[in-house]
C-alpha positions, 0 to 999 in steps of 0.5 A: 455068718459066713461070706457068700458070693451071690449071683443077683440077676435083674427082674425084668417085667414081662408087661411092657408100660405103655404098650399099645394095647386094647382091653376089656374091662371086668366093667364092660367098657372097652379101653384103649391104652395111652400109646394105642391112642397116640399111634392111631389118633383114636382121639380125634375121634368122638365115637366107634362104631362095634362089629362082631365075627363070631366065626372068629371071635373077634372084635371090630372097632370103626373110629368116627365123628357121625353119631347114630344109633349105632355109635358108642361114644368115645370117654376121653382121659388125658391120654386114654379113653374108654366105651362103655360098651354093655349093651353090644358085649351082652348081645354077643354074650361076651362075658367080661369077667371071662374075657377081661384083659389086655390085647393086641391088636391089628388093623384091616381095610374092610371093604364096604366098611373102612379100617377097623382095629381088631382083637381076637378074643381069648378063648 
């Protein structure tokens, strides 16, 4: 074999580990990423309670420690957490095998509601 010169560039993964990010899952549940956690202190938190735009499409999500009947209890990994959250995402026919994935967030202080994190769903 001849010698040949090769010109190699490093592969660089477009998904940064650790990003701050909100998923739905295939699972219905909605996620929160490590360092989403870490940021907002989602942690401290036993409960959210959803909010929907359908103009908008967009998901709110309102930590807190009051239970009721329209709180969604937080699951707590190590790091992470989950809700499970099937009952709100089919009474707003959120399909989550259409709509799974990981998304950005932003944060908002609602009036009359308080600071949400929301996401914008993929259309």
């Amino acid at each position: 074999m001849g010698s040949m010169s090769y010109n190699f560039t490093k592969f660089e993964k477009d998904f940064t580990p650790g990003a701050a990010e909100i998923s739905i899952t295939q699972h219905y549940a909605i996620a929160f990423s490590a360092k989403f956690c870490k940021i907002t202190d989602i942690l401290k938190y036993d409960y959210v309670i959803l909010f929907f735009d359908k103009a908008k499409r967009a998901i709110g999500i309102l930590p807190t420690n009051n239970k009721d009947k329209a709180t969604f209890k937080i699951t707590k990994e190590k790091f992470n957490a989950t809700v499970s959250a099937t009952s709100f995402l089919k009474a707003h026919d959120i399909d989550p095998k259409k709509h799974n994935g990981r998304y950005e967030w932003t944060q908002e202080n609602v009036p009359g509601v308080g600071r949400l994190y929301i996401i914008e769903l993929k259309i």
